[in-house]
Steps between C-alpha positions, in 0.01 A plus 500: 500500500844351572387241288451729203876689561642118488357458178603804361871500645494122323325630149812816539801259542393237213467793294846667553649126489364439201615845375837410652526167319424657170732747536775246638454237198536790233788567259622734308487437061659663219236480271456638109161700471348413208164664580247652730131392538226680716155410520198488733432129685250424757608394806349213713198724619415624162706857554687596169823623560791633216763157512869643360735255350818471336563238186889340568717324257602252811203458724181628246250683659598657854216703632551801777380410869311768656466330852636760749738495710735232289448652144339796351216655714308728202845577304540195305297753212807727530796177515352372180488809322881566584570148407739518126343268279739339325800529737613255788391601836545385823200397749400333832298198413320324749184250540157619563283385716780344670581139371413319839148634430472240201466658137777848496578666213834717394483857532686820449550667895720724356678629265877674540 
């Protein structure tokens, strides 16, 4: 059993240090919305799920993370619809899954 709890205390602190890392190596953009996109796209294990994304002049498409705790949980619906299209907004961008991980990608964690 004490086994188990090691594991699990290990699986919790990579998790917030990778959250922690993300949120660390993020910055802030000015960036000129040129459009929205929403669609449904499969994840890994075959579950669909609606992906929300932005279209910038400087940085193209900029999609809207929805990993708790370090973006937005189950309001990114309700960021992107406030989003001005056409206007320059500012927003967190960070990498996702984390870019020690290998392949990350850049993603909206929030927008101001």
């Amino acid at each position: 059993m004490f086994q188990n709890f090691r594991y699990i205390l290990f699986l919790l602190a990579f998790i917030v240090a990778s959250f922690g890392y993300v949120q660390a190596t993020s910055d802030v953009r000015t960036v000129t919305v040129t459009g929205k996109v929403s669609g449904d796209g499969g994840t890994r294990r075959g579950i669909t799920a609606t992906r929300y994304a932005v279209t910038t002049r400087e940085h193209g498409e900029l999609p809207l993370l929805k990993m708790p705790v370090i973006g937005y949980a189950f309001g990114a619906e309700d960021a992107w619809h406030t989003i001005p299209q056409g206007r320059a907004v500012q927003v967190r961008v960070g990498h996702w899954p984390p870019s020690f991980l290998g392949t990350s990608r850049h993603y909206i964690m929030k927008v101001y």
